[in-house]
N, C-alpha and C positions, 0 to 999 in steps of 0.2 A: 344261293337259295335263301337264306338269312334275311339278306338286304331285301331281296324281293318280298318275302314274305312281310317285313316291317316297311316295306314302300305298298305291302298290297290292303295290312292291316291299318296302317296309320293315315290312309289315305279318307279311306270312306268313314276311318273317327274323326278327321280335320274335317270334309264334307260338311259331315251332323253336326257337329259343335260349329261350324259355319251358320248353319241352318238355322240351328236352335236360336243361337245369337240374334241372327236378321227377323225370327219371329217375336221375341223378346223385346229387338227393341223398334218393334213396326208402331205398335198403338202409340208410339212416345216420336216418334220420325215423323210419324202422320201425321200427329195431332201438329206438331212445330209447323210442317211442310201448310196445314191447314190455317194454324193461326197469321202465318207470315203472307200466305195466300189472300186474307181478309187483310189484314193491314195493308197491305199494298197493293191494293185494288184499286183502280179509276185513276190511278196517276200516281197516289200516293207512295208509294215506291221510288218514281223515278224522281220528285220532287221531293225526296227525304221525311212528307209526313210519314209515311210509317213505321219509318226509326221513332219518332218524339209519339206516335201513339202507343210502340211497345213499353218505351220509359216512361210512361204516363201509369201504363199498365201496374209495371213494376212498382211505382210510387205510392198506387193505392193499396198493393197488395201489404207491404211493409207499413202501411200508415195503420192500415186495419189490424195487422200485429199488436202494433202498441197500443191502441184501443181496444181491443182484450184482454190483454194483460190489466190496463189501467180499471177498466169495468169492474172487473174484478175485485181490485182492489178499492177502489172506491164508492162502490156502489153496493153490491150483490151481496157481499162478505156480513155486511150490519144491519142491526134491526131498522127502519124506515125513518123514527127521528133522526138517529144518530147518520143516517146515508144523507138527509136534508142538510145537514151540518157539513157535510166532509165535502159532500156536491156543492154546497155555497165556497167551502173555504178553498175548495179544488180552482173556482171560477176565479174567484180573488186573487187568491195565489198566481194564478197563470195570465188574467188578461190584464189585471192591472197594469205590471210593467209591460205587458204586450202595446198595451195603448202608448206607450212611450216610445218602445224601439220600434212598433211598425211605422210610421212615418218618416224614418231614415231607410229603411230599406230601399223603399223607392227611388229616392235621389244617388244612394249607394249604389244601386244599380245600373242608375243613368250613366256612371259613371264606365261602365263596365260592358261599352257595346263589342266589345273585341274580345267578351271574358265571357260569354253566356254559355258558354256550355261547359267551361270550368267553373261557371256558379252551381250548375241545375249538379254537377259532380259532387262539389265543397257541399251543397245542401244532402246530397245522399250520405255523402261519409261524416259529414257531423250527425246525423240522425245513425247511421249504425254504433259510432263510438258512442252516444247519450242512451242507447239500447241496453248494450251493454254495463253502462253506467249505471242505470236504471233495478238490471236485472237482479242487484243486491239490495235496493230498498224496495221492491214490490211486496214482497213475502209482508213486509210489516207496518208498509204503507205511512211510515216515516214522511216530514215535512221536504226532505232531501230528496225525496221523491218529484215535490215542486216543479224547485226549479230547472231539472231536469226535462219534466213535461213542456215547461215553460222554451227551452230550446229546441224540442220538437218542434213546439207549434209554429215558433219564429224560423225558424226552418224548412216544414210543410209550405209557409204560406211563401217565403222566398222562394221556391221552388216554383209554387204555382203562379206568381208574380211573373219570372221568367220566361214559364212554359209559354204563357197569354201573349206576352210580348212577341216570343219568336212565330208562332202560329204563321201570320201575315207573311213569314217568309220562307216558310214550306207550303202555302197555298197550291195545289195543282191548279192545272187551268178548267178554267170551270165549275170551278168551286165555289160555292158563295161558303163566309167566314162562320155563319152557324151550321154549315154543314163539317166542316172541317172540324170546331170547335167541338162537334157532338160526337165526331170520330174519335176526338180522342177519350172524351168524358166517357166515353159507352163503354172503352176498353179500360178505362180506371174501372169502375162500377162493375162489369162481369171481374176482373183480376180479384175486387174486394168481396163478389159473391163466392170466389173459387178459395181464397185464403183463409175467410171468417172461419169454417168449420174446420180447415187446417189447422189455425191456431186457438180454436176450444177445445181440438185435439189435445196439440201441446198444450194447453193450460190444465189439462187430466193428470197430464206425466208432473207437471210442477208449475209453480207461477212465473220462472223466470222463460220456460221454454218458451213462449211465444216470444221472449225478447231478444232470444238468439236466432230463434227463428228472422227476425226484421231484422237483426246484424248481419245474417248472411245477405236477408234479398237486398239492404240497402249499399253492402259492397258490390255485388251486381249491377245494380241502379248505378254506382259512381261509374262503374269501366261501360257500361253501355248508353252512358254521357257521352264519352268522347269517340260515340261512332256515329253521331250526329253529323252531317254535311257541314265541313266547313263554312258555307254560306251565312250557317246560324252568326257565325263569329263575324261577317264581314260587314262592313258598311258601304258597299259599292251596292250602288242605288239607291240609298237612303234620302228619302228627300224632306228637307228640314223644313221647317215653317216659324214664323215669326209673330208671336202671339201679342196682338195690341192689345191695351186696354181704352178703351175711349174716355173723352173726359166724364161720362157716366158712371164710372168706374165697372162699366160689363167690359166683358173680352172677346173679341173673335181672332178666329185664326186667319192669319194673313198669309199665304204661301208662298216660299219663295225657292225659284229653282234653281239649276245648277249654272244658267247661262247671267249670272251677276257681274259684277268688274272683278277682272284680272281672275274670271274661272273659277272663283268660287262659289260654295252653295249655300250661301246663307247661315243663317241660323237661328237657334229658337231663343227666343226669348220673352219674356212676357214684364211689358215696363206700362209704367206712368209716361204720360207728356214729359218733358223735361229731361228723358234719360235716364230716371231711375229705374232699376228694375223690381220686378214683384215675380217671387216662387211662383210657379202656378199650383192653381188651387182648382176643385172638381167644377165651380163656378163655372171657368172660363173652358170649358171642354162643350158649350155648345148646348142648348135647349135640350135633343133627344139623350144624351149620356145622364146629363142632370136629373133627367124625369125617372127614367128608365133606373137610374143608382135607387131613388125613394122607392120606388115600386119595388125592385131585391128587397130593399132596407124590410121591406112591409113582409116579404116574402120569408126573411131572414128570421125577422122574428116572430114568426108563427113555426117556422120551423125549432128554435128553440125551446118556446112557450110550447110544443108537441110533445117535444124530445122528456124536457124535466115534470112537466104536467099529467101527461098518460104515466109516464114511469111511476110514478110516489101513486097515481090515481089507481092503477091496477095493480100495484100491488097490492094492494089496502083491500079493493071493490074490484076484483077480477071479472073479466064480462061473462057473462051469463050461461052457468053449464061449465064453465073452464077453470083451470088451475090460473094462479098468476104468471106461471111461466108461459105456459101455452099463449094467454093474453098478449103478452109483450110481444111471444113470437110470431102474432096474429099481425099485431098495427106495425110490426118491423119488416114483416113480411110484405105489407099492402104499401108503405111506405117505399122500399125498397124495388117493388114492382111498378109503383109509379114512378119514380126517376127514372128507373130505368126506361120506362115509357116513354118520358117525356125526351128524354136523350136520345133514344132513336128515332120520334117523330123528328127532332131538328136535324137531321141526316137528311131524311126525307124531305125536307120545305126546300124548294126550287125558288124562287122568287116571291116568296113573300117580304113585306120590311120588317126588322125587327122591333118596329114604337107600335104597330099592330097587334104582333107576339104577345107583345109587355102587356100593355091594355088586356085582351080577350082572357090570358091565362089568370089577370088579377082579377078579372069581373069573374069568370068561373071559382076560384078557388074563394072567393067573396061568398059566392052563391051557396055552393056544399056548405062553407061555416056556418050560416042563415040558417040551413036545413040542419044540420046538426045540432046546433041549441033548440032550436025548435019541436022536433022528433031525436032525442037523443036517444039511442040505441046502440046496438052493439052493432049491427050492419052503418051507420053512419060514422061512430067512430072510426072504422076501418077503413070508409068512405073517404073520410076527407083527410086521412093519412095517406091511402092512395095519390087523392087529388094533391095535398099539398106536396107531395114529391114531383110528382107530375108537373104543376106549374111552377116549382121551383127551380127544375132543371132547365126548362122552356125559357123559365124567365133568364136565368144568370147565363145561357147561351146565348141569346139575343144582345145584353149588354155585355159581354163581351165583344160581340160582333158591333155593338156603338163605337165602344172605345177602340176597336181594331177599325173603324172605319174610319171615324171624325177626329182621331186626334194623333197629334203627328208624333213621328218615332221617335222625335228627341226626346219629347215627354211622354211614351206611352207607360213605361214601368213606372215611372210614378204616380200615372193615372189610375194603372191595377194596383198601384200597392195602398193608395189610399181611398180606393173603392171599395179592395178588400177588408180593412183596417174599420169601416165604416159598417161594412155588411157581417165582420165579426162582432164587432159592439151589438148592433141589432140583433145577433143573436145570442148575445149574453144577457141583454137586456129583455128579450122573451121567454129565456131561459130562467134569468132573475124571480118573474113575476109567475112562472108554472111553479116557482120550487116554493114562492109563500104564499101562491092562492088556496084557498079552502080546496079542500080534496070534494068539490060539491064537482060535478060529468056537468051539469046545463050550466052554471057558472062559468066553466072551465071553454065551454065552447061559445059562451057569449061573449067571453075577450078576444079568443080566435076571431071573430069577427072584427070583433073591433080594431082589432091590430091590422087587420083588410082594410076595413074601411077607412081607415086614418092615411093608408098608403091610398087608396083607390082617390081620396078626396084632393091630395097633395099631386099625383102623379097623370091619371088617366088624361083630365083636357090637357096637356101638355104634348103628352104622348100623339094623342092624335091630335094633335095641330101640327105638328112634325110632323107628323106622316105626311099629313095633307100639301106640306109646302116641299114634301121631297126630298130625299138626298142630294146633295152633289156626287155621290161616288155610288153612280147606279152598278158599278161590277160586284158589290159586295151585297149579299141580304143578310 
């Protein structure tokens, strides 16, 4: 009677406590069953992109970690001279030697086509250990804090160096490489919209908590490295090319396949007449990648001349009706909403080319600065923070999709890593000139133009005379 009774009691409390559980953890199974459901959609699954778009995910969620933290401490914390001060020394500090070790990364990388997703790992768990690292000098914003940041960044950008690379070979079929490309970027971007407030959370509880927080996601990030498809690691298939330089001293790519003497597949090289050889340099990557880098560069720095220019500008001169914080959270808002835009529109582009892209989004995001120094307002500021997200994202999709196109795999990490190296400078250097321009709104948006039009004048007839003569590798847009 006993037993029965404890087999009749314990049965429909195991039931409940069954139940309660499965309801508990539904909105949390869902949401997983949902997000993996979107990643691997259209192929993406079976062709491994939506493993490298969840790690993408996870990448920006832990990046935006330590960019709250760091905000914090370098910006928010001090009156406005003394944040101009800490923000130039922070720049200093961090890109100078960045301009040094990034041009080795690339060719470091080259080195490592059987190691790429023991790199995108190495890049996760040094950025959780520098987290860490970090989380005792934030509180007081110490010079140690540096170079610390300075290992992030060189990090971040390794990571996103090899993400670019491998792309092309998680390609599903039927995919052009800015739709791919925007797949993944869309899921960094919503990851970095779900975390930002996560980690202003933690930075309520204390200043180190966002930085524990990005030590957990980035050991995560490292073990959901190595659930990447083998493939990422292999070089079966790879086909090399042999980059001349003529006695002009320009370069084309000269392709060469697997059927050569005695079976093998070439290789890359980039020489003079005579036999000697020469690095490759962004030069020799072809008309569309060259134009298309100026046109970023021009993008880049407008995006940083934004970033440091509205920040010091509103806090000062808040837009109209608003606190300073509301302000910031206006043009971060419209900013943020436009990339995001613009990232999902290049999901959506079917066959368009990307020297099309380049061009139309620079002659737009041209146009808004025009109208903004012109009619400056508190509706056009917003405007072309909008816009410039939006054509920023468009644009650095697109060249991506160059370099994934036109230039061969032996040299493509080095192509992104001193694309990238090129596109961070520009925006240090827009950043530079927002952080010592006069705090004057029409002033501020007459260089935004002009940092347009310097790219629009360098870059657009290039772009479209590319277009106009075609790709050779019409499977990719």
């Amino acid at each position: 009677m006993a037993a029965a009774r404890s087999s009749d009691g314990s049965g429909p409390l195991r039931r409940a406590g069954r139940a309660m559980g499965r309801a508990l953890r539904a909105p949390f199974t869902g949401t997983a069953r949902g997000i993996r459901k979107a990643t691997h959609a259209h192929g993406a699954g079976e062709s491994g992109l939506g493993k490298l778009i969840e790690l993408h995910a996870v990448n920006g969620a832990g990046d935006v970690m330590i960019t709250v933290a760091l905000a914090s401490t370098v910006f928010f914390s001090v009156p406005t001279d003394e944040a101009r001060g800490r923000v130039a020394l922070y720049l200093a500090v961090t890109m100078a030697p960045f301009t040094l070790l990034a041009p080795v990364v690339g060719p470091l990388l080259d080195r490592l086509p059987h190691g790429r997703r023991a790199a995108m790992a190495g890049a996760m768990f040094a950025r959780a250990v520098l987290a860490i690292t970090m989380s005792g000098a934030v509180a007081t914003g110490g010079l140690e804090l540096y170079p610390a940041a300075l290992g992030v960044l060189v990090c971040s950008k390794a990571y996103g160096v090899v993400r670019s690379a491998v792309v092309p070979r998680l390609l599903p079929p039927r995919f052009s490489l800015v739709k791919a490309n925007s797949r993944v970027t869309l899921a960094g971007l919503l990851a970095t919209g779900v975390a930002a407030p996560i980690g202003a959370g933690l930075q309520s509880i204390g200043s180190a908590w966002p930085l524990y927080g990005a030590c957990a996601i980035f050991l995560g990030g490292t073990v959901l490295a190595f659930t990447l498809p083998h493939k990422v690691d292999s070089a079966k298939g790879e086909r090399k090319a042999r980059l001349v330089v003529p006695h002009e001293e320009t370069a084309r790519p000269v392709a060469t396949g697997a059927g050569t003497k005695g079976g093998r597949s070439g290789s890359t090289r980039i020489g003079r007449r005579g036999g000697r050889e020469k690095p490759p340099g962004l030069r020799s990557v072809g008309p569309s990648v060259l134009h298309g880098l100026q046109a970023n560069a021009a993008h880049r720095a407008l995006s940083g001349f934004l970033i440091f220019f509205l920040a010091f500008l509103l806090r000062e001169h808040p837009l109209a009706g608003q606190s300073a914080a509301v302000s910031l959270g206006i043009v971060g808002v419209a900013a943020g909403t436009g990339n995001a835009c613009g990232t999902a529109v290049g999901s959506w582009l079917r066959a368009r080319g990307p020297e099309v892209i380049v061009a139309t989004v620079l002659g737009l995001a041209l146009g808004v600065a025009v109208l903004a120094a012109v009619f400056f307002s508190t509706l056009m500021v917003a405007a072309l923070a909008a816009v410039a997200g939006f054509t920023q994202a468009l644009s650095k999709l697109s060249l991506d999709a160059m370099i994934q196109r036109d230039v061969p795999e032996e040299v493509r990490t080095s192509a992104f890593a001193r694309s990238e190296t090129l596109l961070q400078m520009s925006w240090v250097v827009g950043g530079a000139i927002g952080i010592a321009l006069p705090l004057n709104g029409v002033l501020g948006m007459s260089v935004a133009a002009g940092l347009l039009a310097l790219g629009a004048a360098a870059s657009v007839r290039g772009l479209l005379g590319a277009a106009r003569r075609g790709s050779p590798h019409p499977r990719v847009a």
